[in-house]
Structure formats: structure tokens, C-alpha cells
N, C-alpha and C positions, 0 to 999 in steps of 0.2 A: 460728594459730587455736586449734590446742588447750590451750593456756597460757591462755585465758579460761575456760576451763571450759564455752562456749557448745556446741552443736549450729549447724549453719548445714545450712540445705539451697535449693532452687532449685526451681519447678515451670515449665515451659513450655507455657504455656495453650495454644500451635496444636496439638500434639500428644499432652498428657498425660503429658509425660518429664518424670522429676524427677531429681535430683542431692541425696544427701546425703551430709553429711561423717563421718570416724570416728567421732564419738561417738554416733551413731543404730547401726552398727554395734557399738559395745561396749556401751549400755547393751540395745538388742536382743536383743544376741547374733545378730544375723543370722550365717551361715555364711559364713566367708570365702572368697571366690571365687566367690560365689552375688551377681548384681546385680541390686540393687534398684533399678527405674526407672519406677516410676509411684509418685505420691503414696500411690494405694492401697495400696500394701507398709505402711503406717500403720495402717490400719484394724483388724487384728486386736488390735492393742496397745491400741483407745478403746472405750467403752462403746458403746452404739451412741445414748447422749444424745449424749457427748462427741463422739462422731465427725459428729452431726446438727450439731453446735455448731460445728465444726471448720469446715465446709463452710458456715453458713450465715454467718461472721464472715467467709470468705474470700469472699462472693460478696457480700456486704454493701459490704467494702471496694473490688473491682470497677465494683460498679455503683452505690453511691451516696459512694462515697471516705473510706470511713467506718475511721477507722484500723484495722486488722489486729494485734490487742494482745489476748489473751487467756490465761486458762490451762484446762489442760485435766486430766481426771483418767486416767493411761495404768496400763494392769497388763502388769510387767515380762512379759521369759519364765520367770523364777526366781519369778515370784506374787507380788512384791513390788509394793504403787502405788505411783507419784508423781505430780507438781503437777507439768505441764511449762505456763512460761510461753512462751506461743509469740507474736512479731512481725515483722512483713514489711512490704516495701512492695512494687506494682508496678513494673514498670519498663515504657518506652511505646515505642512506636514513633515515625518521625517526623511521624507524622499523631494523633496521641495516643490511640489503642489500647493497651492493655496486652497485652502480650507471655510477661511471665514475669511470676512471682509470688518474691522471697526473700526470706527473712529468719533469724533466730535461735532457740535454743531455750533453754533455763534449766530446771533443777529448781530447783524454790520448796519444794518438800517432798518429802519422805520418809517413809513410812508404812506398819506391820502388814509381816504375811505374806502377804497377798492371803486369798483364801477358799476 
């Protein structure tokens, strides 16, 4: 996985546990041995457009199956922004509920110092 360059991460809709891969930890910098397990650990990184964006792309594609393909504007913890293209798809139960939510991440850019 880390040889794409990607971020992957996993959110589980029954209970709001998410799963993300090292690279949300290194470009983070989250503190190693501190686990991050709800999607929320995201929020402080997005604007609060980008995080309304975030939330309404992923509820979009839920309830009316509207692909899950966006990007987003994130300010590192070093004050640096990027362009994270972020897409997923659900995955369903056997009664076709969605379940979990996964997908990938991408920096599309890099930019400035932050402010």
C-alpha cells in the first residue's frame, strides 16, 4: 500500500470507528501510539467549508449513491495546505444497507506556508 503513494482509510457506519493507514499518520503527524478511531480525528485538519463538504459528499453518496470523489483543502500540522483527493465506496450488507464506508486519499497539491 505505501508504494502508491495513496492514504486508504475505512469508516464503520454502525458505530463511527474508522481505520486509517500510515500515511494519515505521517502526513498528520499524529503521535505514534495515540489511536485514532473515529473519522472525527479529520476534522481539525479541514476548514470547517471543507469539512461541511466532506460530510455532505459522503452522505450524498449513502443516500442517493452519488459517487464519493472529491477533493478537499487540508492545513497540515507544520501549517502547510494541500489538495487531498479523497474516494470511496460503501460496502453493503446482505440486505443492501451500507455498512462501512472505504476508500483512498491522494495529494493533487501542495501549497504556501499555511497563515
Amino acid at each position: 500500500m505505501k508504494a502508491s503513494g495513496d492514504g486508504f482509510w475505512e469508516l464503520a457506519l454502525t458505530d463511527g470507528s474508522a481505520w486509517f493507514s500510515e500515511w494519515f499518520h505521517e502526513r498528520l503527524r499524529w503521535i505514534e501510539g495515540v489511536k485514532r478511531s473515529t473519522f472525527n480525528d479529520l476534522r481539525p485538519f479541514f476548514s470547517p467549508d471543507s469539512w461541511d463538504l466532506l460530510l455532505h459528499q459522503l452522505r450524498a453518496h449513502l443516500e442517493q449513491k452519488i459517487p464519493f470523489d472529491a477533493k478537499f483543502s487540508v492545513q497540515l500540522a507544520d501549517g502547510r495546505t494541500e489538495c487531498w483527493h479523497m474516494h470511496g465506496s460503501a460496502q453493503l450488507n446482505d440486505i443492501g444497507h451500507p455498512t462501512h464506508v472505504a476508500g483512498s486519499v491522494r495529494v493533487v497539491t501542495a501549497t504556501g506556508t499555511g497563515s
